[in-house]
C-alpha positions in Angstrom: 29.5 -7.9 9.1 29.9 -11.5 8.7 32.5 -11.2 5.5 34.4 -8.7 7.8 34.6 -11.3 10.5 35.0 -14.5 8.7 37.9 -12.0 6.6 39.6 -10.9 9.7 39.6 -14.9 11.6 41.0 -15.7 7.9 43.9 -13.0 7.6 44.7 -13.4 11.3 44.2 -15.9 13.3 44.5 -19.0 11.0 47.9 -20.8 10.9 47.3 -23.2 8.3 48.2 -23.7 5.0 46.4 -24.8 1.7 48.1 -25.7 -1.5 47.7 -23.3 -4.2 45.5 -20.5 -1.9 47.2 -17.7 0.3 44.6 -17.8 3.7 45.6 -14.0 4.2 44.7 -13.0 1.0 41.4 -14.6 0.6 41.0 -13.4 4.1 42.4 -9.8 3.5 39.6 -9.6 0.2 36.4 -10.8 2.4 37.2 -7.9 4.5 37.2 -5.8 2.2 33.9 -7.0 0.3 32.1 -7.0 3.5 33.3 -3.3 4.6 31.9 -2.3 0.7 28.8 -4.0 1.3 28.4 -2.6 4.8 29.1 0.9 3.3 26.6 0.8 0.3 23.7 -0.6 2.9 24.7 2.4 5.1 24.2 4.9 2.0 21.0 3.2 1.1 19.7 3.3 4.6 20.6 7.2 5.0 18.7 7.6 1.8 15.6 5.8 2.9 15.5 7.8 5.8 15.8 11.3 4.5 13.3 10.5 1.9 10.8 9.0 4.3 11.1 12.2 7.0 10.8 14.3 4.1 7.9 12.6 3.2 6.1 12.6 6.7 6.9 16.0 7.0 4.6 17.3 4.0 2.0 13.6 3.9 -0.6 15.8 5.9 -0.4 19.1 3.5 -0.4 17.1 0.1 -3.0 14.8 1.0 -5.7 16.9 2.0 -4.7 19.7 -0.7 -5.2 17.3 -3.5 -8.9 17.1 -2.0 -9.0 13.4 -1.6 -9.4 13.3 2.1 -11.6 15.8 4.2 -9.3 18.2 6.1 -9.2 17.4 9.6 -11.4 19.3 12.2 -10.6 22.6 13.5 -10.8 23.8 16.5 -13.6 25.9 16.2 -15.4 22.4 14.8 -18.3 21.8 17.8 -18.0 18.0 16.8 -14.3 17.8 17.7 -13.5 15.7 20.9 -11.2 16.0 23.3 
């Protein structure tokens, strides 16, 4: 987000001029890193979440099927509190 707005201040709202460097390109191309970047972190971040609900949604079934946990009480367990 900050290449986007440091881009957009660059390509707009600069009036200055710098030997040998077009502002509104260098602005125009920080702008359009930073909407990139945002988009990959966005794909990454949707992809960490699916895998982590998927993963919650099945933690209880695998762990105690693979026997390395007791199964949690039942309710016909006397010990069970409420």
């Amino acid at each position: 987000m900050l290449l986007i707005a440091i881009g957009a201040i660059l390509r707009y709202a600069t009036s200055f001029d710098v030997s040998g460097v077009d502002i509104d390109t260098v602005g125009l191309i920080l702008m359009i890193v930073g909407i990139v970047a945002f988009v990959i972190a966005l794909v990454y971040e949707i992809a960490y979440l699916g895998e982590r609900s998927r993963y919650a949604r099945y933690w209880g079934r695998d762990r105690y099927a693979a026997g390395r946990y007791d199964a949690p009480p039942g309710p016909e367990d006397p010990t069970r509190r409420y």
